[in-house]
Each structure stands twice: as C-alpha cells, then as structure tokens.
C-alpha positions in Angstrom: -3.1 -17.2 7.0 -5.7 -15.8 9.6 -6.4 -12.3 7.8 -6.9 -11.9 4.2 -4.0 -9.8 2.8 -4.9 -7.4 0.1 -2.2 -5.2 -2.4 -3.1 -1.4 -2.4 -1.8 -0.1 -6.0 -2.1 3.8 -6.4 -0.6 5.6 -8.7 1.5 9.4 -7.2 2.7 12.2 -9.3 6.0 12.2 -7.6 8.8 10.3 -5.4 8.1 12.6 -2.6 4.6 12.5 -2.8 4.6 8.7 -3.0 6.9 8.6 0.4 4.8 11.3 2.2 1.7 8.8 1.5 3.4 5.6 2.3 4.9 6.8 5.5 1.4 8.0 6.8 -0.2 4.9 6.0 2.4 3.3 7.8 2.3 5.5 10.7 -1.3 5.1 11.1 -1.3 1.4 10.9 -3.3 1.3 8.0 -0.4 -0.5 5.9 1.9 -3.1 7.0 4.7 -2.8 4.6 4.6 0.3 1.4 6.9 0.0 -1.5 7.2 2.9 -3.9 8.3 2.4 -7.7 9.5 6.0 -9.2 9.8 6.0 -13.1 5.9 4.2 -14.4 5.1 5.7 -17.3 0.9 6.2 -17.5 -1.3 6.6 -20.7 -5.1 7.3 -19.7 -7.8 9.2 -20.6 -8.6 12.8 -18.5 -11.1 15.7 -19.5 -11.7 14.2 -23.2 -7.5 14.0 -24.2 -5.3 11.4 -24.1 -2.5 12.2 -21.3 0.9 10.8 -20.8 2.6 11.6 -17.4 5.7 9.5 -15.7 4.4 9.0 -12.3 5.4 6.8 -9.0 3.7 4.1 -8.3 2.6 3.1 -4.8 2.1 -0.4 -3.2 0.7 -0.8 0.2 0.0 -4.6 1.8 -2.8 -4.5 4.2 -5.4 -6.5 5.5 -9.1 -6.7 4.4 -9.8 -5.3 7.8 -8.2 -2.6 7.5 -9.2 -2.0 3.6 -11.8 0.5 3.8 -9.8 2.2 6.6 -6.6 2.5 3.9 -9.0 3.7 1.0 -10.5 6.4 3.0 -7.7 7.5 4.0 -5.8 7.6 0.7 -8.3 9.3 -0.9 -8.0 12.0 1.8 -4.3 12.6 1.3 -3.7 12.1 -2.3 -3.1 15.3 -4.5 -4.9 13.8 -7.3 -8.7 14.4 -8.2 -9.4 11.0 -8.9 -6.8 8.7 -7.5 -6.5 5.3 -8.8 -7.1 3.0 -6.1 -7.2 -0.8 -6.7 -7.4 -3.2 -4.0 -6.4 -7.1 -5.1 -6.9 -10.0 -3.0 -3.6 -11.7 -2.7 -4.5 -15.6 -3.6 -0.9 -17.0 -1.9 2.4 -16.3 -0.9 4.6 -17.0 1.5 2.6 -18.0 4.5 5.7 -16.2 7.1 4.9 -13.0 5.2 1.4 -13.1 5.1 0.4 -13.9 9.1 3.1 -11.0 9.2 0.9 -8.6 7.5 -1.9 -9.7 10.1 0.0 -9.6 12.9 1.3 -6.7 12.4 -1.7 -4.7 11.4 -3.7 -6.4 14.6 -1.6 -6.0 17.3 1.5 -3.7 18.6 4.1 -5.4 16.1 7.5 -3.4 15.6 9.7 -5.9 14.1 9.7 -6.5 10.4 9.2 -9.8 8.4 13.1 -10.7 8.7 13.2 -9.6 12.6 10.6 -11.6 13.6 12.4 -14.7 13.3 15.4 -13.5 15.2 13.5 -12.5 17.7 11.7 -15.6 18.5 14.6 -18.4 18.3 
C-alpha cells in the first residue's frame, strides 16, 4: 500500500443530499469510491437542546493526499452549519482495494476495484 487510505464519515440530512455530495466528490477526484447509508438515527447536542434527527450517512475513501483537498471541499457544499467531518486512518484491508484507492486518486483510473482485474489478465 503506497498511499495511506483514509475513511471520510459525514453525516447529510437527506438521501439526495448525501448523493449530490458523493457524486461531486467523485467527480472532482477528491474520493475514490462514496457509499451512502440512508436511515442513521443521530442524538447530539445543538444551540443548548438535545436534538434527534434521522439523517444519511456519508462514507468517502480517499487518500491522505488528497485529505485536506476532500475536507475543504465538503465543508463548502454541505447544507449543514457545522458538518461532522471525521477523517480515520484505515490500519488494513485488502491490499487490491487499497493500491486501488491510490491509483485511482493519482492517476487517470476509470475502472473500478472489480474491473481492474479484468482488464489486466
């Protein structure tokens, strides 16, 4: 594993919200691969209350790299005042996966993590 993959978590107030985000991050290279999980339920703390919302939760794999590219972007886009963005350093994983979150976040890459073998055999 060449690059250091990190997870993006952020949480969206909506599907459709989630997808706009993910699909720019994608576009703009700034995300690898974005998964989007409708239905989390969220307790936290706002203005002095206690609030409870159903949200979307967003999950972007990226490189260190390209990091502080992602979070400055995010924070751009996102609808919320104060979007939760946590970055954590993935320790393992598949090591196929991985140097295909590098690759394809460092160079011209179209081909997802299945495609790649396909296409060099």
């Amino acid at each position: 594993m060449k690059n250091k993959v990190i997870v993006v978590l952020s949480q969206c107030p909506d599907e459709a919200t989630a997808e706009r985000l993910a699909l720019r991050l994608l576009e703009e290279r700034l995300a690898a691969c974005v998964n989007w999980l409708p239905g989390a339920r969220s307790a936290y703390w706002w203005q002095g209350q206690i609030q409870r919302d159903t949200e979307t939760l967003l999950l972007a794999k990226t490189t260190a790299e390209r990091l502080g590219q992602l979070t400055a972007r995010l924070t751009e886009l996102h609808p919320y005042d104060v979007p939760e963005i946590l970055a954590l350093e993935v320790a393992g994983g598949a090591e196929r996966y991985l140097d295909w979150v590098g690759q394809t976040l460092g160079a011209d890459e179209q081909a997802g993590p299945g495609e790649r073998e396909q296409e060099h055999s």
